[in-house]
C-alpha positions in Angstrom: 142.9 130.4 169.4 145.5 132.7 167.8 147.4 134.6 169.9 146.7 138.2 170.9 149.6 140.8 170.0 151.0 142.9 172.9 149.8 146.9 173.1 151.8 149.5 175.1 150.6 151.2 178.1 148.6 154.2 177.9 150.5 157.2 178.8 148.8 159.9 180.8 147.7 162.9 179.5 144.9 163.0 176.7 143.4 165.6 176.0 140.7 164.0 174.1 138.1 161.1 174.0 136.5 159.6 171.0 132.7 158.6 172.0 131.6 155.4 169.4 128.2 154.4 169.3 124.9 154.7 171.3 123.3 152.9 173.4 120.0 154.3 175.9 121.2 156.7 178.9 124.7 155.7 178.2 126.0 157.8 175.8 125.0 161.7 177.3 125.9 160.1 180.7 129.4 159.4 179.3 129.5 162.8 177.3 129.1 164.9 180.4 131.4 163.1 182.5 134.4 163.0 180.3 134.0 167.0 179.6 133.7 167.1 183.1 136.8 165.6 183.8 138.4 168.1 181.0 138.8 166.1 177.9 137.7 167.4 175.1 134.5 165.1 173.8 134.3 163.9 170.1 131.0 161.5 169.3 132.4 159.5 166.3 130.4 157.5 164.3 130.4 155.1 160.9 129.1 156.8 157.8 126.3 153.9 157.9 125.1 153.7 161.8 121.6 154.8 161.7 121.8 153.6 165.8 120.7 156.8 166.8 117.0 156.5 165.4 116.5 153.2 166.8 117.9 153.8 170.5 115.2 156.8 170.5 112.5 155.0 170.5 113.4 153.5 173.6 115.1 156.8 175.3 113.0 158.5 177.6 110.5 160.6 176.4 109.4 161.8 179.4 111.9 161.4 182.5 110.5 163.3 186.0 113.6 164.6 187.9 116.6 165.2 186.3 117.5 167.2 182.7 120.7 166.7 180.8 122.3 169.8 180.5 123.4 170.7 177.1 126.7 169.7 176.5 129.6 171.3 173.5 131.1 168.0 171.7 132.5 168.0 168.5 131.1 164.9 165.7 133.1 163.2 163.2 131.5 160.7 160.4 134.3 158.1 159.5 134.4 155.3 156.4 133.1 152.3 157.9 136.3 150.1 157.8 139.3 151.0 159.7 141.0 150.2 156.8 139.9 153.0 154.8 141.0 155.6 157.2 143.4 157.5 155.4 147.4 158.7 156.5 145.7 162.1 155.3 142.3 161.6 157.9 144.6 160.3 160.5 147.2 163.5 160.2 143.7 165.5 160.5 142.7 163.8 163.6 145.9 164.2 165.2 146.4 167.8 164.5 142.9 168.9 165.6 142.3 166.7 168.4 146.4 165.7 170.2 148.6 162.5 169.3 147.4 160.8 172.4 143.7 160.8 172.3 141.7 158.0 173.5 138.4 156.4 172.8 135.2 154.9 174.3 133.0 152.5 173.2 129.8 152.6 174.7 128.1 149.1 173.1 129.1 145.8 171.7 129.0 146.6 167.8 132.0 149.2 168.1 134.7 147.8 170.3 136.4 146.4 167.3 136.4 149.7 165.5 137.3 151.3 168.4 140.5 148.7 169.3 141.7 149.1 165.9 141.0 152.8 165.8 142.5 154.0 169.0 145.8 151.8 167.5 146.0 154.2 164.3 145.5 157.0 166.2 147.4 156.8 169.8 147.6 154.0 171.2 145.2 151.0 171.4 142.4 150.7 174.4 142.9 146.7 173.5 143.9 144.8 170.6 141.4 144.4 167.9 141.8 140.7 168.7 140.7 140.9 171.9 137.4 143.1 170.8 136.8 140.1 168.6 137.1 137.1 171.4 135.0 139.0 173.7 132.5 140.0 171.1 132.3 136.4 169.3 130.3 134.2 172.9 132.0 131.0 172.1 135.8 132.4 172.1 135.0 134.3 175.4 133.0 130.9 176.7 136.7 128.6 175.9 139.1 131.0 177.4 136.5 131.4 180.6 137.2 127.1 180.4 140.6 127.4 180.3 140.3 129.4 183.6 137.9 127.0 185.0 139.6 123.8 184.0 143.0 125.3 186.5 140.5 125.7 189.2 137.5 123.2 188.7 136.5 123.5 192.3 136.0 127.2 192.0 134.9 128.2 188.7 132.6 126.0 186.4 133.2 125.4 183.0 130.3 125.5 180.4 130.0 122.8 177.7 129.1 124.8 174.2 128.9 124.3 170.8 129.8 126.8 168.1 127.2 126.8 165.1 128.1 128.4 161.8 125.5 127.7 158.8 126.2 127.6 155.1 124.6 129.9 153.3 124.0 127.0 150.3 122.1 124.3 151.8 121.0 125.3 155.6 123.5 122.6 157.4 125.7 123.7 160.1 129.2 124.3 160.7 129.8 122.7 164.1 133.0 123.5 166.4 132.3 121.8 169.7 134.0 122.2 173.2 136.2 119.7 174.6 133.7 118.3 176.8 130.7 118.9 174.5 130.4 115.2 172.9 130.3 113.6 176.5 127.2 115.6 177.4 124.1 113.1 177.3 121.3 113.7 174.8 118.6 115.0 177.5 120.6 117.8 178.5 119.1 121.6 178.7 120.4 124.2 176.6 120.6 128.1 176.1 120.2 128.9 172.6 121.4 132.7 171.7 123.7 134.2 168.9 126.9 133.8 168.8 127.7 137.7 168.5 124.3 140.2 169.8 123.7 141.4 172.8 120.7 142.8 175.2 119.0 139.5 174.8 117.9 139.0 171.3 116.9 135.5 170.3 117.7 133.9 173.4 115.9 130.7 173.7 115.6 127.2 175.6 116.1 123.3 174.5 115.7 120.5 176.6 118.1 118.3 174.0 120.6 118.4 172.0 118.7 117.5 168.7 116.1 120.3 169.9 118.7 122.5 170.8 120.0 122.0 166.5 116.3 123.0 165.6 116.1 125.8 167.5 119.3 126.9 166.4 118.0 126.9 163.3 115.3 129.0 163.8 117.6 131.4 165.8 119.6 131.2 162.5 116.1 132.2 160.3 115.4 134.9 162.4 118.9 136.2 162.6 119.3 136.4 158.5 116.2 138.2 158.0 114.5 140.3 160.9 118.1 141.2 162.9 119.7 141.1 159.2 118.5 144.6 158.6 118.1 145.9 162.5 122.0 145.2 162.0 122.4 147.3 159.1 120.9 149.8 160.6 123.5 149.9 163.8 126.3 149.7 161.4 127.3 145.6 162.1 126.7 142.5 159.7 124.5 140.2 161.5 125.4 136.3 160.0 123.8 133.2 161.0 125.8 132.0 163.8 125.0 130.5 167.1 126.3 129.2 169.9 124.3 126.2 172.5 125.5 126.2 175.7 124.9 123.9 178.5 122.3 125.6 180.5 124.1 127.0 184.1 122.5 125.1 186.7 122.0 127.9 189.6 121.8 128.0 193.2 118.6 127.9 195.0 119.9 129.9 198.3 120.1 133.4 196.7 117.6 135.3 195.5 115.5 134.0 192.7 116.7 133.6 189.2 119.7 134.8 190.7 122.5 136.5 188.2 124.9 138.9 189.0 127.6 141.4 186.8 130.7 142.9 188.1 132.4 146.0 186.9 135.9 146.2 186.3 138.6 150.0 185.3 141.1 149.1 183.5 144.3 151.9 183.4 147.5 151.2 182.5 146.6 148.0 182.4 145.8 147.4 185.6 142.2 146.7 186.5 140.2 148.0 189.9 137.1 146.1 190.4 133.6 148.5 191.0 131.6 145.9 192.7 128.6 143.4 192.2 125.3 144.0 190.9 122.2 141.7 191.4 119.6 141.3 188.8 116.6 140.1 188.4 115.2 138.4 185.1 112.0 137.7 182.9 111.3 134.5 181.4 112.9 136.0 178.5 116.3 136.4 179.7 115.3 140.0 180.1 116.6 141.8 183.2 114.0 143.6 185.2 116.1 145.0 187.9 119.2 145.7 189.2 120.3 146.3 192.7 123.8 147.8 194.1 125.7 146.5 196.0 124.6 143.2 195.7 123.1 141.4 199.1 122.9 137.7 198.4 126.3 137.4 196.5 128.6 135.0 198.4 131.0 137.4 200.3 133.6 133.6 200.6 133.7 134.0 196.5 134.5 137.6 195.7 138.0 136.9 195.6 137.7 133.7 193.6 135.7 136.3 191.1 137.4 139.1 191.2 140.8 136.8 190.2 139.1 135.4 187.2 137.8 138.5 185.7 141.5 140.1 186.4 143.4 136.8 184.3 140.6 137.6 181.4 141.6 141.3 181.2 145.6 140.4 181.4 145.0 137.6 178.7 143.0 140.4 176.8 145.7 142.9 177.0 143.0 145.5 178.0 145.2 148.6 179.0 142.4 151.2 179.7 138.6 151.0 179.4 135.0 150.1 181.6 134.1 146.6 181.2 131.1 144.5 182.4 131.1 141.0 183.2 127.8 138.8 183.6 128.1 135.2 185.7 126.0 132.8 187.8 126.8 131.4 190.9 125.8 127.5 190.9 124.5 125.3 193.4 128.1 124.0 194.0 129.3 127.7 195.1 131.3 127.6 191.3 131.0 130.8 189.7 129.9 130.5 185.6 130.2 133.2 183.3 127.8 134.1 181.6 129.2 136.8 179.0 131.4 139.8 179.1 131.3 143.1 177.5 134.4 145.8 176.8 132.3 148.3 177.0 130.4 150.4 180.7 126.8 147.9 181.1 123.6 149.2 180.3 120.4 149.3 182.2 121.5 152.4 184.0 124.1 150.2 186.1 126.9 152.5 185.8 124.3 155.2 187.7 123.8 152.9 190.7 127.2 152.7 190.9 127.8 156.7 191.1 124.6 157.0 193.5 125.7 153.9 195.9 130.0 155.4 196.1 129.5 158.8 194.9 132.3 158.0 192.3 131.7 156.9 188.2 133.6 154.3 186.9 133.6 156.5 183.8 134.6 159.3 185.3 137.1 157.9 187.2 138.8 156.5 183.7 138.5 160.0 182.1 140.2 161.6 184.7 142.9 158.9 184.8 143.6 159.0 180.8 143.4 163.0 181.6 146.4 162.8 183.6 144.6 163.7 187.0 145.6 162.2 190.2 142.7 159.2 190.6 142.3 156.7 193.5 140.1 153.8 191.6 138.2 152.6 195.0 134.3 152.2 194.6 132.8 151.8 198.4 129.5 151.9 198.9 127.9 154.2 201.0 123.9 153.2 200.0 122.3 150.7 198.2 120.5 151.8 194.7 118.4 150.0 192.4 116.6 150.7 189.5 113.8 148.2 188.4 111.2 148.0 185.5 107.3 148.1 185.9 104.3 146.8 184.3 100.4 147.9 184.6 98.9 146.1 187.5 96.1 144.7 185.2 96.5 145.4 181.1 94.7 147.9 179.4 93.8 147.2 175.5 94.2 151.3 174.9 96.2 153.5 177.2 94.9 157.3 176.9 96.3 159.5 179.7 99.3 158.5 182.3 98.9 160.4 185.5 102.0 160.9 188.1 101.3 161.9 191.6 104.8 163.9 191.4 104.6 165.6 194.9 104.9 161.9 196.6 107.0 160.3 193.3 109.7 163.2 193.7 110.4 162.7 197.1 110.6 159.0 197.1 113.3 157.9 194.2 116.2 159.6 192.2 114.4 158.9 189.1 111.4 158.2 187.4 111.3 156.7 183.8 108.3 156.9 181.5 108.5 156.3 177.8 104.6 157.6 177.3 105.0 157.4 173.5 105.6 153.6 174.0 103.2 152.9 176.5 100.6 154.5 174.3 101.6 152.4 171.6 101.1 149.2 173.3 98.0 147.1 173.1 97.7 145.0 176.1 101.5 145.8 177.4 101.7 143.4 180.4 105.3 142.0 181.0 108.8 142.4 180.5 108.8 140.6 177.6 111.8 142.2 175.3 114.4 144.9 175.8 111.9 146.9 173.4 108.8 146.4 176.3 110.8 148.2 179.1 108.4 151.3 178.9 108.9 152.2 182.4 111.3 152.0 185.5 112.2 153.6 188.7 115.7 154.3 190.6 115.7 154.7 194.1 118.1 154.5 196.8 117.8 153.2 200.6 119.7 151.5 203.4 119.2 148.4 201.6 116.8 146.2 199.2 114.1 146.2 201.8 113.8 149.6 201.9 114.6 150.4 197.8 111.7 147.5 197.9 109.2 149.4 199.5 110.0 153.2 197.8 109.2 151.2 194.4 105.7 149.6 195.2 105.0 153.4 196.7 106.3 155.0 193.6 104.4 152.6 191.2 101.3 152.5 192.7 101.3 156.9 191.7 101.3 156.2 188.0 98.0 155.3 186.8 97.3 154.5 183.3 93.8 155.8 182.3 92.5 153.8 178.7 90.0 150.8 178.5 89.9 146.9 178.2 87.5 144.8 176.4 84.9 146.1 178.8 85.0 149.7 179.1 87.1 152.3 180.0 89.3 151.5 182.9 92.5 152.6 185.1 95.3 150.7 187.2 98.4 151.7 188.6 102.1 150.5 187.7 103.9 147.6 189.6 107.4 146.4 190.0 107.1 143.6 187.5 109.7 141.4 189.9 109.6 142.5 193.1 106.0 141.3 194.2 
């Protein structure tokens, strides 16, 4: 692995914060808090990144409870390599918006443009090196083995292999881990490519031949259907994958237990935010996220919170929000699963500023703004936020009802995409990022009572259509929490 060049620390005082890309309830969230903390907000954007269109259809259409306010921003369209960005555009940039502006990416697909960007400009969030490593799942996976090969009895390493295929004859480029070979043949396998995110072609194999066919479907899938999603977003999807021995978890938390942990990084130094607990589909989909997390090991948050800091020195992050997915196993060994330069999605960053009254993002705006900022995220509530499903399927959905006088006063927010449900023959699970149609956010003492407000919440939206047999109704559940 080559090395990564050193950046200087950010100095204080920006007066302006590049925006790059979209991704659902991130982006306005971001926008309001870093005018809010008195930077002036640009929303910059390739001249190809169509990404707007396709996060609306899964933004809210209809959200009960809270409106964004309309916000002033200012837009710029720039070439779509760094490398075209001209001394002239750069002088332009600097005269309009300050020599020490600094950006924010808000998804996977722009961190590198954003590293190398925020270099030509000021100075750089990270080096573009970094963006790449973290992006590219097997550079993150080796350098999270290198950590866990120092302290085996802590941190577990995971066995991967790196699949690249040639475009002339469909074999594979193969760059295995160190310990990849002694794996035996019946081992199980996560499938998934080598550089998406939000779950896309994520999938099983119980061997290591099967886990080389899958991959090849992955690799089908990726070079036609995600081929031209990615052109769309403005990124070049290629046919690489990456199997990884599948992390064996423990059985003593909660089920299908994962977790994330949020990390500020400013003046490179990095202040942890605290643990969420999720909850997943078959799919690899998350259903729902609770914060603070209650069945995380309170023994390993130091082991954890140690590792995450050596990946952000070794990345030479100086400023930014960063998210940080792992499983604990049944040996008390924390895995990671994959990290992201960028705040998480899934309306984490929310729970966060419900549960401590302070946003990560916020706090980092007002930091790079050259305000006073104590980075400490205690929690003073639990939140949650998890996705529902009808109670029994309709074929057509007609009409969606909400009892709002009893919805209102039990949860901080209620999420309905009605265009989507509408649209959905038969919608019954969680089954892809794209089939989260609806969710609710509430808040309580803990996940018993956050439990309780979202079967009473659910059970008030009632879906009026018909099945097979007539016209019919049935309220929403919690798809996970039943």
């Amino acid at each position: 692995m080559s090395a990564i060049p050193k950046t200087q620390a950010y100095s204080v005082g920006a007066s302006t914060v590049f925006l790059f890309g979209t991704q659902p309830w991130i982006r306005d969230w971001a926008l309001k808090q870093s005018v809010e903390a008195g930077l002036r907000a640009v929303v910059a954007k390739m001249a190809s990144d169509q990404s707007e269109a396709s996060a609306g259809k899964i933004r809210p259409s209809t959200k009960q409870g809270s409106a964004t306010p309309l916000l002033s921003y200012h837009a710029e369209v720039l070439p779509d390599e760094v490398n075209a960005i001209s001394v002239d555009l750069v002088t332009r940039l600097q005269q309009e918006y300050g020599f020490n502006a600094c950006v924010l990416p808000l998804n996977d697909y722009v961190t590198e443009y954003a590293a190398a960007f925020s270099a030509r400009l000021s100075q750089p969030c990270y080096p573009l090196r970094s963006a790449v490593i973290v992006k590219r799942k097997h550079e993150l996976r080796e350098m999270w083995n290198g950590l866990a090969r120092q302290s085996p009895a802590t941190l577990c390493a995971v066995e991967y292999c790196y699949l690249e295929r040639r475009d002339d004859n469909g074999a594979f480029d193969c760059t295995p881990s160190a310990g990849f070979a002694a794996l035996p043949e019946k081992t199980a396998f996560i499938i998934k490519p080598d550089e998406l995110s939000s779950s896309i072609e994520i999938h099983k194999a119980g061997s290591k031949q099967e886990a080389l066919e899958v991959a090849r479907q992955v690799c089908d899938q990726l070079l036609t259907r995600w081929y031209r999603i990615g052109q769309k977003i403005g990124t070049e999807v290629r046919a690489r994958v990456v199997m990884e021995a599948a992390i064996e978890r423990s059985e003593g938390l909660h089920p299908g237990a994962e977790y994330s942990i949020e990390y500020v990084s400013f003046q490179g130094r990095h202040y942890p935010v605290g643990i969420t607990q999720k909850w997943t589909g078959p799919n690899f989909i998350e259903t729902g996220h609770l914060f603070p997390a209650e069945s995380f090991p309170e023994d390993l948050c130091g082991v954890l919170e140690g590792a995450i800091e050596t990946l952000l020195e070794q990345l030479q992050v100086q400023y930014g929000v960063s998210h940080w997915e792992f499983i604990v196993t049944g040996e008390k060994r924390i895995a990671l699963v994959e990290g992201h330069l960028r705040p998480a999605g899934g309306r984490i960053m929310e729970l966060v500023e419900q549960s401590t009254g302070m946003s990560p993002v916020a706090a980092l705006c007002e930091a790079l703004a050259g305000r006073q900022v104590k980075f400490g995220f205690v929690p003073r509530r639990s939140c949650g936020v998890f996705w529902m499903v009808p109670r029994v399927p309709l074929a057509e959905v007609h009409e969606i009802k909400v009892d709002g006088a009893v919805t209102e006063g039990l949860c901080q927010d209620l999420f309905l995409n009605e265009e989507g449900i509408k649209a959905t023959s038969n919608w019954c699970s969680v089954s892809d990022w794209t089939k989260r149609l609806a969710h609710v956010m509430a808040t309580g003492k803990n996940l018993a009572d956050i439990r309780g407000c979202c079967r009473e919440v659910a059970q008030r939206v009632v879906l009026y259509g018909k099945t097979h047999a007539g016209p019919a109704s049935t309220p929403l559940m919690p798809s996970d929490l039943d």
